[in-house]
N, C-alpha and C positions, 0 to 999 in steps of 0.2 A: 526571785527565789523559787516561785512554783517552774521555771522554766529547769533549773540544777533536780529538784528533785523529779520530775517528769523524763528528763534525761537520765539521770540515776536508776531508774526502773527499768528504762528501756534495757531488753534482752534478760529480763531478769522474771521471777518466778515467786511469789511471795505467797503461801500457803498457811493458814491460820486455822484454828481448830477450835470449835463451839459445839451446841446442842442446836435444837430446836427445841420450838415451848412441847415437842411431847418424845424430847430427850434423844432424838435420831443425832446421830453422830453427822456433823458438817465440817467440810473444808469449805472455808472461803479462801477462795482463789483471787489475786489481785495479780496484774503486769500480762504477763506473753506464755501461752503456749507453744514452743518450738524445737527444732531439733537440740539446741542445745538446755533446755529447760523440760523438755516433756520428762524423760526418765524420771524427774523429779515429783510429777505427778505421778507416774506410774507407781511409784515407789511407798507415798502416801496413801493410793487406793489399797496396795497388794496387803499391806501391814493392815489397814482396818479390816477389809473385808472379811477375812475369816471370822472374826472376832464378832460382827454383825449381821443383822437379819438385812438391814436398812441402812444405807448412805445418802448422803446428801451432795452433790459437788454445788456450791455457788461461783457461779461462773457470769456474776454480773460485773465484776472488777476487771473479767479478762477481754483487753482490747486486739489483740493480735491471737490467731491461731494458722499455723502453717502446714503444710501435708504433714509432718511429722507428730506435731501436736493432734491431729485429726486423728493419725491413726493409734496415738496413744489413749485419745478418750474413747476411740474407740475398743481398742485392746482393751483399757482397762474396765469395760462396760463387761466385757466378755468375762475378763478374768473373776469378776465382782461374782457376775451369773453362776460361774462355775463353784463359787467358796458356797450358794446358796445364798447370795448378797444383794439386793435388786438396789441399785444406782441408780440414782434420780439425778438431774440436770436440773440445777434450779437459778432462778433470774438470769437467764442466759445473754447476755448482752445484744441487742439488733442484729451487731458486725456476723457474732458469732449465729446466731439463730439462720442467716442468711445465711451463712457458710452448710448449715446443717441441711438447708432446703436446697440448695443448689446440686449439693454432692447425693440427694437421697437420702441422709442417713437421719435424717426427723424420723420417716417411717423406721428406723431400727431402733428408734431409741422412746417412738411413740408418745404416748401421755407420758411417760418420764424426762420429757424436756420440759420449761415451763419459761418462757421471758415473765420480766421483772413488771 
């Protein structure tokens, strides 16, 4: 059974919406950042950010992320900055943390990355 729902997930995007204990707005992110999933991110950051001082992404749930997904956290890191929004990367999964040191963009995104 854990094997159907593992594969169920695969290429899929599952975004959930919480607080934090001192009320910042979160997505937890579970499944794949990719081309055909990113927009989907994008789409959750553009809609809160104006709305916020403060986001969250949890990005402990995401095991895949691809250049397109990269450059969507990326874009939407930007787009966040521009609404006045500062975008935090929190429990960032290994895979994904690696990916962040490899390509550079740790230093862009600074103390607002955070592994789990």
């Amino acid at each position: 059974m854990e094997n159907q729902n593992t594969l169920s997930l695969q290429g899929k995007l599952i975004i959930e919406h919480s607080a934090s204990d001192g009320g910042t707005p979160t997505l937890v992110c579970r499944g794949r950042i990719t081309m055909e999933t990113a927009n989907h991110f994008r789409t959750e950051i553009k809609t809160l950010a104006p709305k916020h001082r403060f986001l969250k992404a949890d990005l402990g749930g995401i095991d895949f992320v691809d250049s397109e997904g990269l450059g969507s956290i990326l874009g939407t890191y930007i787009v966040a900055l521009s609404h006045g929004c500062d975008l935090m990367l929190v429990n960032v999964n290994s895979r994904v943390k690696d990916l962040l040191d490899i390509t550079h963009l740790e230093a862009v995104f600074g103390n607002r990355s955070r592994t789990a």
